[in-house]
DOSE-411679 format. One record per residue (C-alpha): y, x, z; residue in three letters. Coordinates in nm, 3 decimals, decimal comma, always signed. Layout:
N
<<Y; X; Z>; "ALA">
...
//
This chain:
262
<<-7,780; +14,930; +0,504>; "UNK">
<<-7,779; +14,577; +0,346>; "UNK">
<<-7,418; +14,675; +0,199>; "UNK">
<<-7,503; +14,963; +0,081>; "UNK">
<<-7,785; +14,815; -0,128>; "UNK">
<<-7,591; +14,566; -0,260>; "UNK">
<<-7,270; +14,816; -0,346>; "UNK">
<<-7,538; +14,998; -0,544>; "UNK">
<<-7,717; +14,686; -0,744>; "UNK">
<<-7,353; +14,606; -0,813>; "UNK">
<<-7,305; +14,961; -0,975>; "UNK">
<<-7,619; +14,965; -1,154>; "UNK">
<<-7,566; +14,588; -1,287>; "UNK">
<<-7,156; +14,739; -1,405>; "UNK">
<<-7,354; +15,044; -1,582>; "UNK">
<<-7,614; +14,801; -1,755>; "UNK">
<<-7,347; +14,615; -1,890>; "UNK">
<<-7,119; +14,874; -1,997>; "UNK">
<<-7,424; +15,037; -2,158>; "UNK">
<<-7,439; +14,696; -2,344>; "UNK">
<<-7,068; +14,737; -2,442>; "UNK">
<<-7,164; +15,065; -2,622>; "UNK">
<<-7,465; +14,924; -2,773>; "UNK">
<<-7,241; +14,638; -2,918>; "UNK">
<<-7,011; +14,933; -3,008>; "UNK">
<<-7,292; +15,083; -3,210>; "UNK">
<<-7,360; +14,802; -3,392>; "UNK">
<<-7,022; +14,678; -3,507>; "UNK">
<<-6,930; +15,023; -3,644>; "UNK">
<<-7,303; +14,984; -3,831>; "UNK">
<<-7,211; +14,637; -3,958>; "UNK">
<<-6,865; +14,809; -4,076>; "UNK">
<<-6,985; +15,086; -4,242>; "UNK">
<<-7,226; +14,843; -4,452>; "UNK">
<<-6,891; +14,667; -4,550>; "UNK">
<<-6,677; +14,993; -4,641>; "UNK">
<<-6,932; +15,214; -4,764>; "UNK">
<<-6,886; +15,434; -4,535>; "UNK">
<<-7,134; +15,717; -4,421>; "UNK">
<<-6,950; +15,831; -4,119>; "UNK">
<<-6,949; +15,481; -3,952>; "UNK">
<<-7,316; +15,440; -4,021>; "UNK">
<<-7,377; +15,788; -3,892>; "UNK">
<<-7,165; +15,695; -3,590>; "UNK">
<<-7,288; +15,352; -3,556>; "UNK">
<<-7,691; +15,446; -3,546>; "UNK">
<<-7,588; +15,747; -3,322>; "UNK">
<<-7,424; +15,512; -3,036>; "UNK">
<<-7,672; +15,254; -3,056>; "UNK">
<<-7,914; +15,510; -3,006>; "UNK">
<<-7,809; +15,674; -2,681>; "UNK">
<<-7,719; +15,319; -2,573>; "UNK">
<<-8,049; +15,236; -2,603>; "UNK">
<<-8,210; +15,542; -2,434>; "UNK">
<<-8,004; +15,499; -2,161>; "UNK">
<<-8,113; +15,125; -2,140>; "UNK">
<<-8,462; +15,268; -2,045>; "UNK">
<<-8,388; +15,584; -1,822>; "UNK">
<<-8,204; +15,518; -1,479>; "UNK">
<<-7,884; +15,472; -1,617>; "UNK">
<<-7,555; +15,657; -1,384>; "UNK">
<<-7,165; +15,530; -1,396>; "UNK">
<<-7,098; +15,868; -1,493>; "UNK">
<<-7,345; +15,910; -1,781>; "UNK">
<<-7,202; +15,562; -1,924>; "UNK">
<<-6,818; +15,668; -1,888>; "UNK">
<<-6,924; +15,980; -2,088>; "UNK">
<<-7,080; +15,754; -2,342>; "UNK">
<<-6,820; +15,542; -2,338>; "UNK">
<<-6,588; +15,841; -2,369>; "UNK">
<<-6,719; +15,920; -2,694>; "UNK">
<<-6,736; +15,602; -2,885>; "UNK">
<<-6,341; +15,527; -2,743>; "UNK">
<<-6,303; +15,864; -2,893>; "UNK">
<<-6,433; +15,837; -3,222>; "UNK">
<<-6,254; +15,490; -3,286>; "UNK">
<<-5,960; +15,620; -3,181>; "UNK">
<<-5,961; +15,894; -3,386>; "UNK">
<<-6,032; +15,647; -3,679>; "UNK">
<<-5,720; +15,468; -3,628>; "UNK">
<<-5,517; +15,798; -3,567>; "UNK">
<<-5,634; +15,917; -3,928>; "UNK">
<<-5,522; +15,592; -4,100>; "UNK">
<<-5,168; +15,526; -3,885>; "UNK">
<<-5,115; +15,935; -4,012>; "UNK">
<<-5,246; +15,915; -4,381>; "UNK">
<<-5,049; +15,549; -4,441>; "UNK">
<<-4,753; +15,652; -4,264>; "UNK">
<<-4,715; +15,339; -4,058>; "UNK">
<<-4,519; +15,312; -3,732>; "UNK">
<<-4,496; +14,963; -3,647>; "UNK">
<<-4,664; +14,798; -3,363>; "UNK">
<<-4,994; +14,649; -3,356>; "UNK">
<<-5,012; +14,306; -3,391>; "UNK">
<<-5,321; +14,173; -3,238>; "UNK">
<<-5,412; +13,846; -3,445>; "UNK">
<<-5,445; +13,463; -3,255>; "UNK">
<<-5,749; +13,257; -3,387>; "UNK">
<<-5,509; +13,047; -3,591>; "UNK">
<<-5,461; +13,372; -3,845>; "UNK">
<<-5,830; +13,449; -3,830>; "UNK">
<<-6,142; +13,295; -4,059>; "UNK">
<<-6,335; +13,380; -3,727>; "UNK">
<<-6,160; +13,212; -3,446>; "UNK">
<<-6,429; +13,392; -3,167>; "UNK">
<<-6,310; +13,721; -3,409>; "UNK">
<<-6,024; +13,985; -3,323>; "UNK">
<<-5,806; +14,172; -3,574>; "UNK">
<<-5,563; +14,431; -3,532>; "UNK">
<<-5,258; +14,391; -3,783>; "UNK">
<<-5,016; +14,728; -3,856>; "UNK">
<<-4,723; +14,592; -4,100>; "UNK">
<<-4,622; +14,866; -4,341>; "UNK">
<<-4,231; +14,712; -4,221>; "UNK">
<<-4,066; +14,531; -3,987>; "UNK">
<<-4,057; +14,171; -3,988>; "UNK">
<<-4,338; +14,155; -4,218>; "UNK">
<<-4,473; +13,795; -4,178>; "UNK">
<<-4,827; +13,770; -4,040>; "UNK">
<<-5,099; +13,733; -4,247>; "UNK">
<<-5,265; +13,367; -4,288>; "UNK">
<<-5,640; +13,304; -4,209>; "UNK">
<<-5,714; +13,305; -4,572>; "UNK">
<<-5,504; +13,599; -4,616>; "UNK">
<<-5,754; +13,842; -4,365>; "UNK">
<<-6,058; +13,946; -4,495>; "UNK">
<<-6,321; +14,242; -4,423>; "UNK">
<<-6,095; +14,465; -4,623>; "UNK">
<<-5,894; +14,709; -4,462>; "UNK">
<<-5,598; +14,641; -4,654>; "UNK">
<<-5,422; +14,285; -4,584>; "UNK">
<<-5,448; +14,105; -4,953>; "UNK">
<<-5,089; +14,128; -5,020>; "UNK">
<<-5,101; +14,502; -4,946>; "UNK">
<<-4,816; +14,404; -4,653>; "UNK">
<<-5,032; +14,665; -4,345>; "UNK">
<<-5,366; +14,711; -4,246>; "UNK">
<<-5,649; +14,582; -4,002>; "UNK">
<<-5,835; +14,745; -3,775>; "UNK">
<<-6,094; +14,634; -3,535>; "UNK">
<<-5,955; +14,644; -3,231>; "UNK">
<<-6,095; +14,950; -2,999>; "UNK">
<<-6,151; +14,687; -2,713>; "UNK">
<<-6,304; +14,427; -2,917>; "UNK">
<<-6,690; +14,506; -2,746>; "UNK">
<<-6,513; +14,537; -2,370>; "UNK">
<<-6,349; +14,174; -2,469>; "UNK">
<<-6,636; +14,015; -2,597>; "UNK">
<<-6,832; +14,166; -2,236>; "UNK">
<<-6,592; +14,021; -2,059>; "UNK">
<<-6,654; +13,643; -2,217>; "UNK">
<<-7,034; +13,689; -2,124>; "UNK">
<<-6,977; +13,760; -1,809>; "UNK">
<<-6,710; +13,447; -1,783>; "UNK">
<<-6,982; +13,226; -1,938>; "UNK">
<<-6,698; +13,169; -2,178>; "UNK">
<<-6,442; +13,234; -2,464>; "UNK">
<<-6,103; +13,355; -2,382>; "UNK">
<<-5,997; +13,081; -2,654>; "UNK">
<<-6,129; +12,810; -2,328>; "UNK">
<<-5,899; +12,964; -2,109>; "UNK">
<<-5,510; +12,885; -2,056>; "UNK">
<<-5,260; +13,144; -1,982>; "UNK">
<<-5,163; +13,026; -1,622>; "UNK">
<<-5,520; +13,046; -1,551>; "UNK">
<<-5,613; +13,403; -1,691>; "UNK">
<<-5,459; +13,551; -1,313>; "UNK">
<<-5,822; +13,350; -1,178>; "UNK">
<<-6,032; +13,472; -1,444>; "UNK">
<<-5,955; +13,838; -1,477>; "UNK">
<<-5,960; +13,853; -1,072>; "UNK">
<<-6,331; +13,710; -1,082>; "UNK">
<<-6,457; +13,952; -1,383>; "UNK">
<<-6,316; +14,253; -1,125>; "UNK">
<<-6,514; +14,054; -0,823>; "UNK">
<<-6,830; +14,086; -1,064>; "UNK">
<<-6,772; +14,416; -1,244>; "UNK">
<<-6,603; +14,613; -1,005>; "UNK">
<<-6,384; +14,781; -1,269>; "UNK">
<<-6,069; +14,830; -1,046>; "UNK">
<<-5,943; +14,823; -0,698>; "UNK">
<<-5,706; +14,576; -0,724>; "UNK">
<<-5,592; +14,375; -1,038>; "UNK">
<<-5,280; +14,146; -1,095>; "UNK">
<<-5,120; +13,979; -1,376>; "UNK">
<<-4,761; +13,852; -1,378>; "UNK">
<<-4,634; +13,618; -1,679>; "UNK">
<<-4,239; +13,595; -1,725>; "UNK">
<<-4,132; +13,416; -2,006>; "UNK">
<<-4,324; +13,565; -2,354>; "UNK">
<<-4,424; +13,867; -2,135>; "UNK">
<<-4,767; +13,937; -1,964>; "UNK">
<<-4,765; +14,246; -1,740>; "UNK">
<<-5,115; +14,373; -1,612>; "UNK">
<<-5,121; +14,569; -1,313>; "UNK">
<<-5,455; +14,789; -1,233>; "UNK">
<<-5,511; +14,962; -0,956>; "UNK">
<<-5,784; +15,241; -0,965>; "UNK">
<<-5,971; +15,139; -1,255>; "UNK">
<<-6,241; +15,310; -1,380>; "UNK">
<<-6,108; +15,331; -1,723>; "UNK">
<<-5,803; +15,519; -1,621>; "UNK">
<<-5,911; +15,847; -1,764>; "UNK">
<<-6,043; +15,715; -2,081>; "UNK">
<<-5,693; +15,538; -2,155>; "UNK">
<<-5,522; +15,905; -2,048>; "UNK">
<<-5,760; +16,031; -2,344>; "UNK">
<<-5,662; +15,841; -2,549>; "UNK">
<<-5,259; +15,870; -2,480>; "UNK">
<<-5,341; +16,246; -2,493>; "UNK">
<<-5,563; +16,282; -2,814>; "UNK">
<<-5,440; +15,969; -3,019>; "UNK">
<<-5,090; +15,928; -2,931>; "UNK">
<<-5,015; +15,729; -3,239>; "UNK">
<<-5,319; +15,516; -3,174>; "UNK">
<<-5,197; +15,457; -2,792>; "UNK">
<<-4,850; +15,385; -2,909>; "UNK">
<<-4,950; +15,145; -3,139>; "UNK">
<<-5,261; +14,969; -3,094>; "UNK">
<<-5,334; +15,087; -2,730>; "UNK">
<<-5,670; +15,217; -2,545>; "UNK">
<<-6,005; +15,064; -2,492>; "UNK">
<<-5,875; +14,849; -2,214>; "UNK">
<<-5,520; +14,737; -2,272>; "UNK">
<<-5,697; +14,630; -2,629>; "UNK">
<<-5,985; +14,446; -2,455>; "UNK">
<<-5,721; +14,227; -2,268>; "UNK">
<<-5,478; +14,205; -2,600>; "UNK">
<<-5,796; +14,067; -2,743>; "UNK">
<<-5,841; +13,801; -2,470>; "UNK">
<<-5,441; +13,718; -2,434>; "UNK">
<<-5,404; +13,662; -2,814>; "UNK">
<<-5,726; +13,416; -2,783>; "UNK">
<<-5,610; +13,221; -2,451>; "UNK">
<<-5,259; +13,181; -2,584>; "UNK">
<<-5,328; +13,142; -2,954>; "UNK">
<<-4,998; +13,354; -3,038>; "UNK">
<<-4,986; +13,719; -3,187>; "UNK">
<<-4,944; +13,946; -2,926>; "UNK">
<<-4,827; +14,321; -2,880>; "UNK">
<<-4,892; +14,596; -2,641>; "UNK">
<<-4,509; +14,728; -2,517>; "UNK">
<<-4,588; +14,997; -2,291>; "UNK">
<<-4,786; +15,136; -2,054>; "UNK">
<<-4,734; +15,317; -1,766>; "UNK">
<<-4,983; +15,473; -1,535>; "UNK">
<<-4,866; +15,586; -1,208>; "UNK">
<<-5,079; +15,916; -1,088>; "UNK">
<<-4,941; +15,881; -0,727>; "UNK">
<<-5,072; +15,479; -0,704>; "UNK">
<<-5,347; +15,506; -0,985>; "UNK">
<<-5,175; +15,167; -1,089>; "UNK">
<<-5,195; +15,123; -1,500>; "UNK">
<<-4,917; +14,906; -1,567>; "UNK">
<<-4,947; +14,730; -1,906>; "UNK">
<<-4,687; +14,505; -2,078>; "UNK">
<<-4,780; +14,256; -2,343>; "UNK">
<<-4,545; +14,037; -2,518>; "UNK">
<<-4,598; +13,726; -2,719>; "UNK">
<<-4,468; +13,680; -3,033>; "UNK">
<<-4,439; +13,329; -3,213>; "UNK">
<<-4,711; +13,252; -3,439>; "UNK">
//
């Protein structure tokens, strides 16, 4: 009885702070639209924040989150997919270290028009959603909020937190969260590789590989970008999502990152 009380605080607490994630969600895409003029962002923004906050107050459920959740992933996704389609760009994703950003707690998504186009300086990055120089784009990553949930729950940036030591840190926010079976990560030279094992956000990444493929391809789902995000702060180098694979026999998510130099 005792474990099954405290499986299900542990469930509710996960829900409450995924809810949290959406309400941050809401709020960034409100602060965004203020900056591009944009009516569909605000309409977007004040419509997330709202059901995030209604669920707040009603008995929240794992599945009624994850549906949430589904939509927001959705909509930014979709966002992306537009742009990547409309500017014609195919080149990877770049996800910015704090020594390109005027933020350093910040994250930025850079898609070069070209290859080898050099990475934009700190100065160079702005709110805009074209780079100054008119060299690619930035987006805000789709895992930015999931990123930033996972610092709070650390008690601490990603920026505080070396590379051999991420293995520790992402094992304890799965301890806490519950977000996956079993997690591992594996650094060989400039490559990370993040294995998942039933996580929770399995079917929201399949959405997006189905719906967005560009957007997948390029800049990655909700939860290979949250941990781009936090690899790109602990190591302070650019970094790029490969591949990833998910295995439907193992329900293992296999994602490779790779680091590039600065």
């Amino acid at each position: 009885m005792l474990k099954t009380k405290k499986t299900k605080v542990n469930q509710d607490l996960f829900t409450v702070l995924m809810i949290g994630i959406a309400l941050i969600t809401g709020v960034i895409l409100i602060v965004l639209s203020a900056l591009n003029d944009s009516s569909f962002l605000a309409i977007l923004g004040v419509s997330v924040a709202f059901w995030s906050m209604l669920l707040l107050f009603f008995t929240p459920t794992k599945h009624a989150f994850l549906d949430l959740l589904k939509a927001s992933a959705s909509a930014s996704g979709s966002n992306i997919e537009r742009s990547l389609l409309e500017f014609n760009l195919a080149e990877k994703g770049v996800y910015l270290p704090p020594q390109n950003l005027r933020n350093f707690e910040s994250s930025l998504v850079f898609i070069p028009k070209t290859p080898q186009t050099p990475l934009p300086t700190a100065d160079e990055t702005s709110d805009k959603l074209f780079a100054e120089k008119k060299t690619g784009l930035f987006f805000t990553p789709p895992g930015l909020a999931l990123s930033a949930m996972f610092e709070h729950e650390l008690g601490l940036s990603f920026r505080k937190i070396a590379l051999p030591q991420m293995q520790g840190a992402i094992m304890k926010l799965n301890r806490n969260l519950k977000f996956a079976e079993v997690v591992q990560v594996r650094i060989q030279d400039k490559n990370i590789i993040l294995e998942i094992t039933g996580s929770i956000f399995n079917t929201l990444c399949n959405e997006t590989r189905n719906n967005q493929p560009r957007t997948h391809e390029q800049v990655g789902c909700i939860f290979s970008s949250a941990f781009a995000c936090a690899f790109a702060k602990a190591t302070d180098k650019p970094i790029i999502i490969q591949k990833d694979t998910l295995n439907p026999d193992t329900k293992t998510l296999t994602i490779e990152y790779h680091m590039e130099e600065a």
